[in-house]
ZALUMKE-176564 format. One record per residue (C-alpha): residue number from 1; residue in one letter; x, y, z. Coordinates in steps of 0.25 Angstrom, whole numbers, plus 5000, padded with zeros to 4 digits. Last residue first. Layout:
NUM  A  X  Y  Z
...
% end
This chain:
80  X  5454  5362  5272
79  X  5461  5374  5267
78  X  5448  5384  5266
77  X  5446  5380  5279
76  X  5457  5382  5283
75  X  5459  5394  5278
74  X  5446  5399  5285
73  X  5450  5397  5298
72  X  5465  5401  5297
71  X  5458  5415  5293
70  X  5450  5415  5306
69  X  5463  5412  5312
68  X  5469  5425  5308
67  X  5459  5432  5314
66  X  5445  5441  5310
65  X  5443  5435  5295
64  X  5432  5442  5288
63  X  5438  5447  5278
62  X  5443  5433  5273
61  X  5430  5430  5272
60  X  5426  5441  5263
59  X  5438  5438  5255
58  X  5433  5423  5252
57  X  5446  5414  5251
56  X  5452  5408  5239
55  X  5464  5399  5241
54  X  5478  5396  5237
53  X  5481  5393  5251
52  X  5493  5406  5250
51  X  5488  5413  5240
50  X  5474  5415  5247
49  X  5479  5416  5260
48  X  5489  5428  5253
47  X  5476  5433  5246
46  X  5468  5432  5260
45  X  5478  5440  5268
44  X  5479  5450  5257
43  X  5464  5452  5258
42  X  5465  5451  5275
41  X  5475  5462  5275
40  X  5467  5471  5266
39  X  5455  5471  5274
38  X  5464  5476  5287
37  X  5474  5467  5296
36  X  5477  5472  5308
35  X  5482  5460  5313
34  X  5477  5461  5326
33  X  5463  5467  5324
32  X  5462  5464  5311
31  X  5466  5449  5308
30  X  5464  5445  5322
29  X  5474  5436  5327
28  X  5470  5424  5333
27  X  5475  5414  5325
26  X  5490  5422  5327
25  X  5498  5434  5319
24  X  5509  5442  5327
23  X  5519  5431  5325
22  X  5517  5432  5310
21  X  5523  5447  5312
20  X  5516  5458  5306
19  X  5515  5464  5291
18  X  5501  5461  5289
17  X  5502  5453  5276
16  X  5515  5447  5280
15  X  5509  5443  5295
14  X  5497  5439  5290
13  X  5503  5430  5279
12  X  5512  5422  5288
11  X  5499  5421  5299
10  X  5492  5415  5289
9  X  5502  5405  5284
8  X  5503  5401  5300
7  X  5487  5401  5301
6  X  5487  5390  5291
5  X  5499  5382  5295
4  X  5493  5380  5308
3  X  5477  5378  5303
2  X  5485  5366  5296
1  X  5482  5364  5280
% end
């Protein structure tokens, strides 16, 4: 799967989970500083990952993520 379409799935459910705008989501944007997204956030982000590539990922990673492309990152590699 393409980094591109990656990011773009992510940005889709960043926006619904967060209520904002997809436009207002890029690589760069940091999870909690600009998205304001909270330990809760990230665990409904992770299951909607989760349900959307039908994969497991590690919770403590996944609270550790700082942006949105550190997230990309690591689907990625768990994709490849």
């Amino acid at each position: 799967m393409k980094k591109e379409d990656i990011l773009e799935k992510l940005k889709e459910i960043i926006a619904s989970i967060m209520k904002t705008d997809v436009s207002g989501v890029s690589r760069e944007s940091r999870l909690k500083e600009d998205l304001r997204a909270d330990s809760l956030d990230k665990i409904n982000m992770l299951m909607a990952l989760e349900e959307a590539y039908d994969i497991e990922m590690d919770e403590e990673e996944a609270l550790t993520f700082k942006t949105v492309g550190d997230v990309v990152d690591y689907l990625v590699k768990e994709l490849s």
